[in-house]
C-alpha positions in Angstrom: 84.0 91.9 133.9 86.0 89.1 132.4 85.0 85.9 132.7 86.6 84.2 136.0 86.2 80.5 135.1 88.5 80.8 132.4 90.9 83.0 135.0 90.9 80.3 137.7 93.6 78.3 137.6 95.0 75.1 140.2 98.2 75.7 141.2 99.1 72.3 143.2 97.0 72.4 146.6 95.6 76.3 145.5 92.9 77.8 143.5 94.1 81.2 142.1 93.6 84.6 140.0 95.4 86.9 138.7 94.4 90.2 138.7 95.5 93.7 136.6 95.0 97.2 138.5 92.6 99.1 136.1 93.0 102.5 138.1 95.2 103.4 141.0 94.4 102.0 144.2 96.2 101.6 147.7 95.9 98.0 148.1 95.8 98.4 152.3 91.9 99.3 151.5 91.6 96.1 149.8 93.6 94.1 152.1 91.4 95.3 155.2 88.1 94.2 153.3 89.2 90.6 152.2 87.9 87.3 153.9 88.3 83.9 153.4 90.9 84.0 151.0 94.3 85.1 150.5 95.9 87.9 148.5 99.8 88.8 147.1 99.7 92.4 146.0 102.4 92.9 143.2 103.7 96.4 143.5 106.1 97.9 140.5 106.0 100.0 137.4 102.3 97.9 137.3 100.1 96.7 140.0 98.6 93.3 140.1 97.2 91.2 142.6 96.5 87.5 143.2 94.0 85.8 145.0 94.2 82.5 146.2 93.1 80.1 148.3 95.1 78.5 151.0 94.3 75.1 150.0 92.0 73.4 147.7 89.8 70.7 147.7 86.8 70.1 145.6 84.1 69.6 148.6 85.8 74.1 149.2 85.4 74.7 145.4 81.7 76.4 145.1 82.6 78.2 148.3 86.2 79.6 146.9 85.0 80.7 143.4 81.8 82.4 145.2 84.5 84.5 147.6 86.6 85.3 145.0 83.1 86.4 142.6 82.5 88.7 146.1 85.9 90.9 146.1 85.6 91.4 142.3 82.3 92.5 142.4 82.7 95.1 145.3 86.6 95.6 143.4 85.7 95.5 139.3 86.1 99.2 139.2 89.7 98.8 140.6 90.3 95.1 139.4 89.9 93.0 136.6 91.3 89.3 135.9 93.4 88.4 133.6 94.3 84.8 131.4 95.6 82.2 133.6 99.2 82.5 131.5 99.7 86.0 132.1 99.2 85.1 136.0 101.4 82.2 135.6 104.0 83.9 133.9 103.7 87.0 136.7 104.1 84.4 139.2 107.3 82.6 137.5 109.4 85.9 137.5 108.1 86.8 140.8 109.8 83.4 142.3 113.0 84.0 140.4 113.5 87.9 140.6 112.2 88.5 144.2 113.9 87.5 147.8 111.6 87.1 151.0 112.9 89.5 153.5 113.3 88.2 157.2 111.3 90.9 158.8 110.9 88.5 162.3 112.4 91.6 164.8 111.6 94.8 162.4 109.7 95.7 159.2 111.4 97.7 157.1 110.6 101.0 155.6 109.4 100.2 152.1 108.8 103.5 150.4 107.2 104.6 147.2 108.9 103.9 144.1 110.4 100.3 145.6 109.4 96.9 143.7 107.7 95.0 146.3 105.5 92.1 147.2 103.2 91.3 149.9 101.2 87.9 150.4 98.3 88.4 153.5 97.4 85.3 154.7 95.0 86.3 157.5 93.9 89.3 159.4 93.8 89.5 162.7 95.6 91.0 165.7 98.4 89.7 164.2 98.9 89.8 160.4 100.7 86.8 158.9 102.4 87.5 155.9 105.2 87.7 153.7 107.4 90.4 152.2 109.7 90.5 149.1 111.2 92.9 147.4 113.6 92.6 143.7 116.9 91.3 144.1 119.4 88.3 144.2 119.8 86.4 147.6 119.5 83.0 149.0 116.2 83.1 150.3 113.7 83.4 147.1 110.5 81.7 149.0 107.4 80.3 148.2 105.6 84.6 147.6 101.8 83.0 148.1 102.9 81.8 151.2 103.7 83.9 154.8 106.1 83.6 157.3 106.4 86.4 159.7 103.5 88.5 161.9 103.2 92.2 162.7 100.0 94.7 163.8 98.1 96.2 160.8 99.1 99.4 161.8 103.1 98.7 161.5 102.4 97.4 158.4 100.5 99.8 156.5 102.8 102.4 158.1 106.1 100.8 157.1 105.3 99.5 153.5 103.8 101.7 150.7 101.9 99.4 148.2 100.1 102.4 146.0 99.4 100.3 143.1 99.5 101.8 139.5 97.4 100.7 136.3 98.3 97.7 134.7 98.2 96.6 130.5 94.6 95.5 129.4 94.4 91.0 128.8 94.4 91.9 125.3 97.2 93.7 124.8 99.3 92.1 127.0 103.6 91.9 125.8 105.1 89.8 128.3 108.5 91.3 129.1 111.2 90.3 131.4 109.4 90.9 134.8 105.5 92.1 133.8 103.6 92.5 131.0 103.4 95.7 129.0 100.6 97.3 127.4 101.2 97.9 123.0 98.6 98.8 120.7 99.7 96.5 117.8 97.1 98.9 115.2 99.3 101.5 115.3 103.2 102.6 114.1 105.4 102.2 117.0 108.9 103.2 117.6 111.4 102.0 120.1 113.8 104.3 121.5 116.7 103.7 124.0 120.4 104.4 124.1 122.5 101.3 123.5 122.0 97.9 125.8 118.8 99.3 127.4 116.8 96.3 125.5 115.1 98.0 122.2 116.0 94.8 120.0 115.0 92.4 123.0 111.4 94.0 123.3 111.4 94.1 119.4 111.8 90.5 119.3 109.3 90.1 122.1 106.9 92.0 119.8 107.5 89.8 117.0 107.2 86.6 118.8 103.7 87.6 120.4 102.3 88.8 116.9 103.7 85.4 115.8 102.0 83.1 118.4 98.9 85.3 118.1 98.3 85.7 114.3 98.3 89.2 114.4 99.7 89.8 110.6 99.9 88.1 107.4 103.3 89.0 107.1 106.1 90.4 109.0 109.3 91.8 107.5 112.5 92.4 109.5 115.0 94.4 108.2 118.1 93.0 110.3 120.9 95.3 110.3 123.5 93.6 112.6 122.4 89.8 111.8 120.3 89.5 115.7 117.4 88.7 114.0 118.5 86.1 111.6 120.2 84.6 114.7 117.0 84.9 117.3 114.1 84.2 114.7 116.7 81.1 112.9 114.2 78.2 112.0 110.6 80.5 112.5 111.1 82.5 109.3 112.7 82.8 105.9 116.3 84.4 106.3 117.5 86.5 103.2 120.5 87.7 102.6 120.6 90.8 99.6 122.7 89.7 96.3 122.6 85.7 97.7 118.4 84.8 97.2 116.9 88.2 97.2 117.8 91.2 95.3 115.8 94.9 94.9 116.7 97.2 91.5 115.8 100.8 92.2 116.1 101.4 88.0 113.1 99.1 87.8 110.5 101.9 89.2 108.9 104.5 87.3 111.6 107.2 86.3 110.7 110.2 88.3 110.8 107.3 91.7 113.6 105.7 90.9 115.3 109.6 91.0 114.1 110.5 93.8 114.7 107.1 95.7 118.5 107.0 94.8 118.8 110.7 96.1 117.2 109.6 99.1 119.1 106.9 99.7 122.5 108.2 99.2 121.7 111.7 101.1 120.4 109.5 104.1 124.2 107.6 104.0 126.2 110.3 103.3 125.1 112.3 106.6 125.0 109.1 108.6 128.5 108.0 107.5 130.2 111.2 106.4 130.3 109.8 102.8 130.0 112.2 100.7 129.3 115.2 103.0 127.7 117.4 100.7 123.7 117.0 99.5 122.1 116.5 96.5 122.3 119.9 94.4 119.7 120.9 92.1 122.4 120.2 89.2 123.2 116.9 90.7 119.8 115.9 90.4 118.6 116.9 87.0 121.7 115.0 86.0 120.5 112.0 87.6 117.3 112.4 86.1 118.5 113.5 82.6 120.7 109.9 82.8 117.4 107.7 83.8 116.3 108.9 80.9 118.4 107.4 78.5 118.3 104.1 80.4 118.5 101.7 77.6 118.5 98.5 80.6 117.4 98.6 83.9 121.0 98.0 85.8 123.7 100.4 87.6 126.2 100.0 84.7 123.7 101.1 82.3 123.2 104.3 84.7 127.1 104.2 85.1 127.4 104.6 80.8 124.5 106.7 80.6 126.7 109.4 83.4 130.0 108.9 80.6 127.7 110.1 78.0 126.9 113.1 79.7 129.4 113.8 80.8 131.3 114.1 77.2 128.4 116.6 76.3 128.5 118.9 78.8 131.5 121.9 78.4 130.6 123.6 81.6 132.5 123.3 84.5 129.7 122.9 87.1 127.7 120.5 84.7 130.8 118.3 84.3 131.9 118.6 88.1 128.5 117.4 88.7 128.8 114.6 86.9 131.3 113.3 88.2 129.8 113.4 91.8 127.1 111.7 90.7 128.7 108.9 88.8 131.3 108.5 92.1 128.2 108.0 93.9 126.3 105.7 91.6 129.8 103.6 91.7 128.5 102.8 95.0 125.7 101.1 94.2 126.8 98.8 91.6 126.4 95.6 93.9 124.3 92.4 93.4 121.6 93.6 95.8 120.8 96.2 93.1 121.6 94.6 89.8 118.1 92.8 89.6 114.3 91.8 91.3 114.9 88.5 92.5 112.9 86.9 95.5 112.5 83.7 96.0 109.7 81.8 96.3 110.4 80.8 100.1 110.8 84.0 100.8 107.5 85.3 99.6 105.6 82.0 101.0 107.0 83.3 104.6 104.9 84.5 106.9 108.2 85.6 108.5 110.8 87.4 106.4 114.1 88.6 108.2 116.3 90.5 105.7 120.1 90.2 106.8 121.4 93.4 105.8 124.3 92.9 107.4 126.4 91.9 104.7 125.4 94.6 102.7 125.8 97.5 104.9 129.9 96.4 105.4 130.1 96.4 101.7 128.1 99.8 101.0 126.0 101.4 103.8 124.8 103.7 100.6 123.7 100.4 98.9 122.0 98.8 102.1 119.6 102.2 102.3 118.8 102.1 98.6 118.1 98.6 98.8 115.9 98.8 101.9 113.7 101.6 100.2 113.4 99.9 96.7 112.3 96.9 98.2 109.1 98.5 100.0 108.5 100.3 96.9 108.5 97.2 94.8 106.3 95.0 97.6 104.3 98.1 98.7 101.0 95.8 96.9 102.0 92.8 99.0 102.2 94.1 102.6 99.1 93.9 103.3 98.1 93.3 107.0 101.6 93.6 107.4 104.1 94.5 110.4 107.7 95.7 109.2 110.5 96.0 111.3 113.2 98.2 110.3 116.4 98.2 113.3 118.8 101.0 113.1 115.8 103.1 111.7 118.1 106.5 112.3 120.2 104.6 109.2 117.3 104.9 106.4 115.0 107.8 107.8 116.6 110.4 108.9 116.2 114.3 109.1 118.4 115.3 106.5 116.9 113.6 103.6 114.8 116.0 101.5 111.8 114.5 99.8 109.3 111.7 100.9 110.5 108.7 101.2 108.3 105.0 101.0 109.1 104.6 104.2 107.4 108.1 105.1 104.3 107.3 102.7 103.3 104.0 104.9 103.9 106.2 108.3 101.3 108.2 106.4 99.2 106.0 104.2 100.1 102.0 105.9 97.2 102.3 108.1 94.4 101.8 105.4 96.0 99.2 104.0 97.2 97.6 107.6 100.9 97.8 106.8 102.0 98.9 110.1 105.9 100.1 111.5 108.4 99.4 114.0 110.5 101.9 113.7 114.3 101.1 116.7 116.6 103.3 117.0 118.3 105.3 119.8 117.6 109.2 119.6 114.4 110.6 117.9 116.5 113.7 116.9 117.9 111.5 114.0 114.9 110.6 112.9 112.9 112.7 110.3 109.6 114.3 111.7 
């Protein structure tokens, strides 16, 4: 059991603790064995529970904290407590996002599946308590106090409080109305259709393993600029072609192939540029011009395409080149023209890359750059958490090959280099 001292906390005239459900429980069998103190059960997509005291004074305080030991003993298979800011923070969005309900003439039927809570002050023939359930209305209340009376049995008949399992202390993500439960040593990926809060519970993420320590370093890749605007003043903001730039042509010749055929074949069926894939002619052409790179840069790559293209005679060859080189045109930016990163930016624990910029200009240019950047700092991410929005942008089912990104899903683990993958369907993303 966790240790209750450091779970007790004074709440002006109150001793309390906050609870998390460990396995399902109807909370009716725990109100009927409770005695000397009071409880607010919290009943939602998670179940918690608070005990407190009615008032507290320090003649009552060996006599509370032994009452309180009591229940979790008989309870610790069912209960467990939690830190005193979880309970705090449980009990702050409890007083803004709940309403007491006047139940003085009837109780109403409060069914499964209803966010509810109930504070029991004192059993009896009468029970005095409270009820609240989620909503906006005048009457928001004081929820670890009661106002309103009613038989056991009317209770327990008209209002379901099945409680469900709640996130372990440790892992605790506090969200807008409870914490929730993430294994931060594993990939992750956020899913949900547009407005249903992936980027706000991705910033939550980021902000806990912040304030915790969690990583040595944590790169964003920010593809509408929320990020940069959210995280402004924590981390190092960098914006591709301005104070950080990533050259594909700089890898070993057989990666630096297969990366720009990644990259553009993930844009073209994102963005309909280009509609056609890679073909096998396409890409020995691009290999055959790496290797007469005489300087690592896109107009070398450009010059190399001319000369091969005045060799070949053949139709196909020279219709090949041409798509190629109208593709490489594409990536002839200042994201891609060089390695540059400044010093700030490596010194940063947090990194947001503004990709926003980019991705108007070239959304063929903001996937290449993206992928030649984690190949080029794969050796420095280390105990490292990168975010990458818009995920369905960069890895997605139609690219052939593995890409870096794919490599760390596989490989990131041993070296602590861990995921975040957002995006809104996981039919766009490559399995």
């Amino acid at each position: 059991m966790s240790n209750l001292s450091s779970s007790l906390v004074k709440i002006g005239n109150r001793l309390l603790v906050g609870l998390r459900v460990r396995k399902p429980i109807d909370a009716w069998d725990l109100i009927q064995s409770i005695r000397g103190v009071r409880l607010t059960v919290i009943s939602d997509e998670v179940g918690f529970v608070i005990l407190h005291t009615p008032y507290h004074a320090p003649l009552f305080t060996n006599l509370h904290r032994e009452r309180i030991r009591q229940v979790l003993n008989a309870w610790q298979d069912y209960l467990e407590p939690i830190p005193t800011g979880a309970a705090l923070n449980i009990l702050d969005s409890a007083s803004t996002q709940f309403t007491r309900i006047n139940a003085a003439h009837e109780i109403p039927q409060v069914g499964v599946g209803i966010a509810k809570i109930i504070t029991i002050c004192g059993l009896g023939d009468a029970i005095s308590y409270s009820l609240f359930l989620r909503g906006s209305g005048n009457s928001h209340g004081d929820v670890l106090s009661c106002s309103d009376k009613a038989p056991l049995t009317s209770l327990r008949r008209s209002v379901n409080v099945q409680l469900k399992p709640a996130p372990r202390p440790g892992s605790m993500i506090m969200t807008r109305y409870y914490p929730v439960d993430i294994d931060m040593g594993k990939h992750l990926v956020i899913l949900g259709a547009t407005g249903s809060g992936k980027t706000t519970l991705a910033r939550k993420i980021v902000s806990t393993a912040l304030t915790r320590n969690l990583f040595s370093k944590i790169v964003i890749f920010d593809m509408t600029g929320e990020y940069s605007l959210f995280f402004a003043g924590r981390g190092y903001v960098a914006i591709p072609g301005i104070d950080i730039a990533a050259n594909p042509l700089t890898l070993p010749k057989h990666r630096a192939s297969e990366l720009l055929a990644s990259a553009i074949q993930a844009a073209s069926y994102m963005y309909n540029e280009d509609n056609e894939g890679f073909t096998f002619i396409q890409l020995e052409i691009l290999e055959r011009a790496l290797e007469r790179l005489r300087d690592t840069d896109m107009q070398s790559l450009y010059r190399a395409l001319d000369e091969l293209g005045q060799e070949f005679r053949r139709n196909d060859y020279l219709n090949a080149v041409a798509a190629v080189r109208r593709r490489i045109r594409r990536l002839m930016v200042r994201a891609l023209m060089r390695n540059a990163m400044s010093s700030d930016a490596l010194g940063s624990r947090l990194l947001i890359i503004n990709m926003a910029p980019l991705y108007y200009l070239s959304q063929v240019a903001s996937v290449t750059f993206i992928l030649t950047f984690l190949e080029l700092m794969r050796g420095r991410l280390n105990n490292a958490l990168i975010v990458i929005d818009e995920a369905h942008r960069v890895l997605n089912r139609y690219v052939v090959g593995e890409t870096i990104i794919e490599k760390l899903i596989r490989e990131g683990r041993h070296d602590k280099a861990l995921l975040t993958l957002i995006t809104q369907n996981p039919l766009d993303l490559k399995h």
